[in-house]
N, C-alpha and C positions, 0 to 999 in steps of 0.2 A: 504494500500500500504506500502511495508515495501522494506528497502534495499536503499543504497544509489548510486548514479554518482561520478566519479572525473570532480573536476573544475579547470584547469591548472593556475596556474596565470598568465599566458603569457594571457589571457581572456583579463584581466585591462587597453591592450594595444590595443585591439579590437577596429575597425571604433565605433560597436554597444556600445561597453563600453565608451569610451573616449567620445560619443556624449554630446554636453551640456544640461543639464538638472537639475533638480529637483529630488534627489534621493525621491524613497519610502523607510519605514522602511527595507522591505526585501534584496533590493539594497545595503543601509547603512551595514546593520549585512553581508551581503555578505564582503561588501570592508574592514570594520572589518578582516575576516577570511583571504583575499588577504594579508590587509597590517601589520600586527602583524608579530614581528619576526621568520623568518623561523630558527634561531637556537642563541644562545648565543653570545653577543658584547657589545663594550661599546664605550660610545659618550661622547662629549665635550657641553654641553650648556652653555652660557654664563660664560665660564671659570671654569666649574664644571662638573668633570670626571663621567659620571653615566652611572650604568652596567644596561642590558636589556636583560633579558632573553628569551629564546625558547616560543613562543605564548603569548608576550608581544609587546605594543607598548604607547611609551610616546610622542605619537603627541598629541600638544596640543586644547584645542578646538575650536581655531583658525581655525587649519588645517582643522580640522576636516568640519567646516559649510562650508569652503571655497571646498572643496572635495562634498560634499555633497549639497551645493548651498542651505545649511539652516542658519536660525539665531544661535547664541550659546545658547539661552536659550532651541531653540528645541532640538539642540546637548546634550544640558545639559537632560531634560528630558528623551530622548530618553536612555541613558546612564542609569538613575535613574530608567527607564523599565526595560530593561538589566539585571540590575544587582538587582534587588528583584524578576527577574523568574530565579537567579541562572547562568547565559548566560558569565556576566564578574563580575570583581574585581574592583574596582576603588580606586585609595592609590594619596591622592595628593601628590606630589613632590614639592622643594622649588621653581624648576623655570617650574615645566611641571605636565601634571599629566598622572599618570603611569594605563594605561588599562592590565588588564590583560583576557587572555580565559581561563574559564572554562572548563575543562577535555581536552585541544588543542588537546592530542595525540590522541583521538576520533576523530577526523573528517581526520586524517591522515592513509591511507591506509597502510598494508604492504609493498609494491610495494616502496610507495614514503619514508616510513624511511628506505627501503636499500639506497634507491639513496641516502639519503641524509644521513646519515653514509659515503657515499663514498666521497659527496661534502666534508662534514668536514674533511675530511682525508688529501685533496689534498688541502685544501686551509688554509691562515693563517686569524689569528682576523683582522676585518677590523674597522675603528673608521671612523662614518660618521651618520648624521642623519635618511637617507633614510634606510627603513627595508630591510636587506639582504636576499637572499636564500640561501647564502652558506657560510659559515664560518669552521672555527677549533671547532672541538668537544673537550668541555673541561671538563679534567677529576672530576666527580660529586663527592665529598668528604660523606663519610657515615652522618656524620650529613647534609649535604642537602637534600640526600633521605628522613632521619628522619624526617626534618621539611617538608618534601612536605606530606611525609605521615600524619604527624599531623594537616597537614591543609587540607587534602579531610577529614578524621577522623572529624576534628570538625564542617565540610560543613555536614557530614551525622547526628552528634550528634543532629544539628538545625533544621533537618526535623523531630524527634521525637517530638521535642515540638510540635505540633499541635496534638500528640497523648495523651497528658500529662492528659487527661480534662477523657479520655477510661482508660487508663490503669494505673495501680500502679506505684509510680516512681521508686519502686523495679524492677518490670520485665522489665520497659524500661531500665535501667542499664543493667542488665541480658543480654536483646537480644544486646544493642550495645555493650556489651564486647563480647558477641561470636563474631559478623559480622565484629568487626572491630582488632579480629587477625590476623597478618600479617603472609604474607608467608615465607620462610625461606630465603629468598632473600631481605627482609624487603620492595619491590617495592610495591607492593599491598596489602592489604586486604581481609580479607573475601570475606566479601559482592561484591566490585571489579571484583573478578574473577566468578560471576554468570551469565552465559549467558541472562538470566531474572530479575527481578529483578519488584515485586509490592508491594513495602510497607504495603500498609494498608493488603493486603491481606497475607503479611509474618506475620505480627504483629498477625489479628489473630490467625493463626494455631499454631502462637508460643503459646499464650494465651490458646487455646483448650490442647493444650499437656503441658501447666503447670498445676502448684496445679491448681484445680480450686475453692478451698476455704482456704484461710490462716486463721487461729488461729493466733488471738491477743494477747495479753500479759494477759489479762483476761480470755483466755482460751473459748470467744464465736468466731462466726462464722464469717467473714469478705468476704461477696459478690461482686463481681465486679459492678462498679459505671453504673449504668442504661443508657442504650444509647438512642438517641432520636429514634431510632425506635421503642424501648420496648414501648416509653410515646405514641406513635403516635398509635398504637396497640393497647394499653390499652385506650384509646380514643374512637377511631373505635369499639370497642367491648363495649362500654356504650352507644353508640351511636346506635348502630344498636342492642342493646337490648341481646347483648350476655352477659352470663355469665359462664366467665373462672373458677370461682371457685367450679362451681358443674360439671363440664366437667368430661367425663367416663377414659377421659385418656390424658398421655402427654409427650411430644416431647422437644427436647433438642434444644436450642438455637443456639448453636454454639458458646456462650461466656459461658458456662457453667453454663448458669439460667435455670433449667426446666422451659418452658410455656406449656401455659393447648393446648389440642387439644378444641381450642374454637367452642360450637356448640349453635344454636340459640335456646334460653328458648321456650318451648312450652306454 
């Protein structure tokens, strides 16, 4: 099932939504997406001026159990999920701690950043605790672009490390400096503007379309590091009594190791 619904926030205010309960996780990351800043402001806590950006919110976890009718240590874990599947940000703050959403302008439709281009137009900054939906759009200075782009940049650099163990640290260099040039607007990246988008399955075909053997500095031959399906293969094939190395013929891997077309010893 692919494709998503809009959720109005006027929802929140719903008989079925306001009923008292018990949130589920789903519930919770919903009211997440509700109560996160709809656009750029700044608040007063405890006598300390703090700004709050567009799909941020610095309620504390207080609020948060009291909202959700959990303890804080579950608020706390729940949070701790969240943000190691990549979902939020979490930055403690001196008197609050600052949630941030990941990719926000994703779950925002074209439809709803017209409208809300136009709220920001027509209305001024407002200074109050509770998440606005409308505010003054303020004007984004080229080094904040810069630093928003270096931080989705180094969000995509950390899904490489679990490739680290496959592939050369050369070629993963390679492929994140191509995927992660910006467009001429410096808003996006590469990678960003691909309507698809499957990691492991990019990395190969990048890997098949590079060198598929580098020369070391001693001038022998340098094979890419054995994946556990080769070992799991080579296993099964001693096992059931094959022998790849007298095979009539053989077939390309797809990481650029010929394997034998293995056929069973007579």
């Amino acid at each position: 099932m692919s494709g998503w619904i809009k959720l109005h926030r006027q929802l929140n205010n719903h008989w079925l939504y306001t009923e008292k309960r018990k949130f589920s996780k789903l519930e919770a990351w919903i009211d997440i997406l509700f109560t996160v800043n709809f656009a750029d402001t700044k608040t007063v806590i405890k006598g300390k001026l703090i700004e709050v950006k567009r799909g941020e919110s610095i309620l504390s976890l207080d609020s948060w159990s009291k909202r959700w009718n959990w303890d804080k240590s579950a608020v706390r874990r729940f949070f701790d999920l969240l943000q190691s599947d990549g979902m939020i940000v979490l930055k403690s703050e001196t008197v609050t701690t600052r949630l941030t959403i990941c990719n926000y302008e994703s779950y925002q439709s074209e439809e709803t950043k017209s409208e809300t281009q136009m709220k920001r137009k027509r209305n001024a900054d407002e200074t109050h605790l509770t998440p606005i939906k409308e505010g003054k759009k303020n004007k984004e200075s080229k080094e904040g672009k810069e630093d928003k782009l270096n931080e989705r940049k180094l969000k995509f650099a950390e899904t490489l490390k679990d490739f680290s163990s496959i592939y050369p640290r050369e070629m993963l260099k390679e492929f994140y400096e191509y995927w992660t040039e910006p467009n001429q607007s410096g808003t996006k990246f590469r990678k960003e503007m691909q309507n698809t988008w499957d990691l492991e399955r990019r990395l190969k075909t990048w890997a098949n379309n590079n060198n598929k053997f580098k020369h070391n500095q001693n001038g022998t031959t340098t094979q890419p590091r054995r994946t556990l399906y080769d070992q799991v293969n080579d296993l099964t094939a001693r096992v059931l009594g094959i022998n790849p190395e007298q095979s009539t013929g053989t077939t390309s891997s797809g990481n650029g190791i010929e394997e034998a077309d293995w056929s069973l010893s007579e």
